[in-house]
C-alpha positions as CSV (number, residue, x, y, z in Angstrom):
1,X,-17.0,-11.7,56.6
2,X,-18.7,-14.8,56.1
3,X,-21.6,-13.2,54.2
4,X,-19.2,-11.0,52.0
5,X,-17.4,-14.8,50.8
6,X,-20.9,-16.5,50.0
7,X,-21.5,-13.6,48.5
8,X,-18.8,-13.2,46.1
9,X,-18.9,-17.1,45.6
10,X,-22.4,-16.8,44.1
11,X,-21.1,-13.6,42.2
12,X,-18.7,-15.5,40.4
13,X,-21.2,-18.7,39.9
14,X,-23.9,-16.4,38.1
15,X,-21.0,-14.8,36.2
16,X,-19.8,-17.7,35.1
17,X,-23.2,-19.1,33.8
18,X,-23.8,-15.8,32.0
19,X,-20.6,-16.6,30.4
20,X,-21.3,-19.8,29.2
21,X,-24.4,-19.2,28.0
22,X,-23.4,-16.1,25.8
23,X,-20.6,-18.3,24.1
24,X,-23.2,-20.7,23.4
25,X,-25.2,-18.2,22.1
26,X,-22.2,-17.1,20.1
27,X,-20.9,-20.5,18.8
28,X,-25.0,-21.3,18.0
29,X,-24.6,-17.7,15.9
30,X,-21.6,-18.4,14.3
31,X,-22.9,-21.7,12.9
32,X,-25.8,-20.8,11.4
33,X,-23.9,-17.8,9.6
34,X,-22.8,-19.3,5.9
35,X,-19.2,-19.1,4.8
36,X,-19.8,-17.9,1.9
37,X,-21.3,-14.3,1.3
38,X,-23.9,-15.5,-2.0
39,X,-25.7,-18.1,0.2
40,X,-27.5,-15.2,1.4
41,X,-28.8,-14.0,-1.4
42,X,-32.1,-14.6,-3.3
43,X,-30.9,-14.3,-6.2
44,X,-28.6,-17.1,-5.6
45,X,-31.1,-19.3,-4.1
46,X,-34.0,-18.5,-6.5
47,X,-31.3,-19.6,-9.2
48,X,-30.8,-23.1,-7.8
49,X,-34.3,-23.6,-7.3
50,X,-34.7,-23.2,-11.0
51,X,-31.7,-25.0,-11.8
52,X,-33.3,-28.0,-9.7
53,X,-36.2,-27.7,-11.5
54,X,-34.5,-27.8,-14.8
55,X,-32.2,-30.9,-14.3
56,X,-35.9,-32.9,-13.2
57,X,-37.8,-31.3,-16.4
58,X,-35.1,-31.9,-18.7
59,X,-34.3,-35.7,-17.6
60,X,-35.3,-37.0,-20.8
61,X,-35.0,-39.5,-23.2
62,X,-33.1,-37.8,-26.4
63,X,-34.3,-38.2,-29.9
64,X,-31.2,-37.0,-31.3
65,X,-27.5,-34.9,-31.0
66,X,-29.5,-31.6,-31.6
67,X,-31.5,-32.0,-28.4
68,X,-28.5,-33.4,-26.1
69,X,-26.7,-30.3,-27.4
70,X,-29.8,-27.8,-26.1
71,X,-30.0,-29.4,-22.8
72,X,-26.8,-29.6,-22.4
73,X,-26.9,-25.3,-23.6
74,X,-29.6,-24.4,-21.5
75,X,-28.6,-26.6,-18.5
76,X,-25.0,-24.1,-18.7
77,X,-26.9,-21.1,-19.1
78,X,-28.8,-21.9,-16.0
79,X,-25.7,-22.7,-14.0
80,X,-24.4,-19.4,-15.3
81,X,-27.3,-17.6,-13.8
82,X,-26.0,-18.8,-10.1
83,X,-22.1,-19.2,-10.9
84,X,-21.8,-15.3,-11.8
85,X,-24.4,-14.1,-8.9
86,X,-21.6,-16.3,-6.5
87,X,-18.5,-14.8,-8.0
88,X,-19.9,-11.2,-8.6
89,X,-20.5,-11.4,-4.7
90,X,-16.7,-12.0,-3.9
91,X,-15.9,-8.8,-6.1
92,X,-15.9,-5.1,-5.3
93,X,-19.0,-3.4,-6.3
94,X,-17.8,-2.5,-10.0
95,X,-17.0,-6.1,-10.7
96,X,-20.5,-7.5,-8.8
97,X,-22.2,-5.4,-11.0
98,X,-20.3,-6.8,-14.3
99,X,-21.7,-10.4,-12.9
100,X,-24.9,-9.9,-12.3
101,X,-25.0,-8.4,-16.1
102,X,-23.6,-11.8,-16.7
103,X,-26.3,-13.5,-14.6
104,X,-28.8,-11.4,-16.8
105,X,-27.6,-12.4,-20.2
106,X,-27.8,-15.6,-18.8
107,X,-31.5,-15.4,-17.6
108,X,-31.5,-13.9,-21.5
109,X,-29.8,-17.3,-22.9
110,X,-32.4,-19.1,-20.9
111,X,-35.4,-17.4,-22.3
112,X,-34.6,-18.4,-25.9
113,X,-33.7,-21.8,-24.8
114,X,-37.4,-22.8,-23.5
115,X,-38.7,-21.2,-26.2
116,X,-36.9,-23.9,-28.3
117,X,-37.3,-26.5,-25.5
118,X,-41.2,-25.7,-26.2
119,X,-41.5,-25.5,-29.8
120,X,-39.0,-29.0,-30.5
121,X,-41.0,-31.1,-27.8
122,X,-38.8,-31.5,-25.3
123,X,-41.4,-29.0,-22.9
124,X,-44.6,-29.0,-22.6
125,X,-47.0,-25.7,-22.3
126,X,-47.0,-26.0,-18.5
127,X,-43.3,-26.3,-18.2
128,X,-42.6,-23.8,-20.8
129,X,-45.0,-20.9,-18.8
130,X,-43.2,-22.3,-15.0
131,X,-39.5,-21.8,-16.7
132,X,-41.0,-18.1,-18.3
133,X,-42.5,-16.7,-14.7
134,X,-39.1,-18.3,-13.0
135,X,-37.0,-16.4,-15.7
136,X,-38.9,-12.9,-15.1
137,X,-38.7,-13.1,-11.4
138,X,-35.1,-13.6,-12.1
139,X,-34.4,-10.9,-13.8
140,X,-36.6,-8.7,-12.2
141,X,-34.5,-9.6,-9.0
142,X,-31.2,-9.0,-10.6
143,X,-32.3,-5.7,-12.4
144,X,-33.6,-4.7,-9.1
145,X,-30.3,-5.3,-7.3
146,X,-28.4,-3.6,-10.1
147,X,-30.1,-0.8,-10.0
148,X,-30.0,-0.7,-6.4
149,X,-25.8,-1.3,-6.5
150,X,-25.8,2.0,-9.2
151,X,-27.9,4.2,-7.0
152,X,-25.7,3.4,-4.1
153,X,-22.2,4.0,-6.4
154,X,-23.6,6.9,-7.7
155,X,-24.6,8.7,-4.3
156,X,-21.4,8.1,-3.2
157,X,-19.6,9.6,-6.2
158,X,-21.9,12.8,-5.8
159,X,-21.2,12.9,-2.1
160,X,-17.2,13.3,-2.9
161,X,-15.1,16.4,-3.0
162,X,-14.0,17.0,-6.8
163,X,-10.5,18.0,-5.3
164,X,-10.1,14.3,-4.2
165,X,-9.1,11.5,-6.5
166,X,-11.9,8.7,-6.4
167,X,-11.2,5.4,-4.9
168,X,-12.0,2.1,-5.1
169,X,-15.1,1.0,-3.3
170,X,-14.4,-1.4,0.1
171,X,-15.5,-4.6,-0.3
172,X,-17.2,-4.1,3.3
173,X,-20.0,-2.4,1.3
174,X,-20.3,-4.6,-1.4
């Protein structure tokens, strides 16, 4: 009887440190998940990075109205790149898909202002080839995960009986 007690007494000792350490496991897991869904997208990040980038290249000393108006363009243009990936991401996939087309005009509106950027002064020829490549990776990315979005809409609309009325996506799959 004796034996039986110190056994069950270490029992519920090793149980309980199991315990404990799984909910610290857990907790550790749940903090390093973000809130918010975008964080965990390339996209997203690869879009601040540039936009980083862009506010240290673009700090400088203005000439005139014209140029504080293009940075002041291009610098919105770039924040549009990672403002519509974030709110496309909230969406269902229809509407993720109309912001990321968003994000890629705004990769677009970006391209055409280095290209100004370049040709007034206000980059030079290293700059204006770092913000190019930054641009195309961009919208290669984007393209990609549009394409990728359509493939997956479109299986799924193949996959359903014609009998039965379509519905919206879940946002689960988003």
């Amino acid at each position: 009887m004796l034996k039986t007690g110190l056994f069950l007494k270490k029992m519920l000792y090793f149980c309980n440190r199991k315990i404990t350490k799984k909910l610290e496991i857990m907790n550790e897991q749940e903090t390093n998940v973000p809130f918010f869904r975008f964080e965990d997208l390339r996209i997203y990040a690869k879009a601040m990075d540039y936009l980083t980038w862009l506010y240290d290249t673009l700090n400088v000393e203005f000439k005139n109205d014209n140029e504080r108006f293009l940075v002041k363009s291009f610098l919105k243009s770039a924040h549009n790149i990672a403002l519509n990936t974030a709110e496309g991401s909230s969406r269902n996939k229809a509407q993720f898909l109309y912001y990321l087309k968003m994000a890629k005009s705004a990769v677009r509106e970006c391209v055409v202002f280095t290209e100004i950027a370049k040709n007034i002064g206000i980059q030079n020829e290293e700059e204006y080839e770092f913000s190019r490549g930054k641009l195309v990776e961009l919208t290669k990315m984007i393209g990609s995960l549009i394409a990728s979005l359509q493939r997956i809409t479109n299986t799924q609309e193949s996959d359903v009986d014609m009998d039965i009325p379509s519905t919206p996506f879940p946002d689960e799959l988003v």
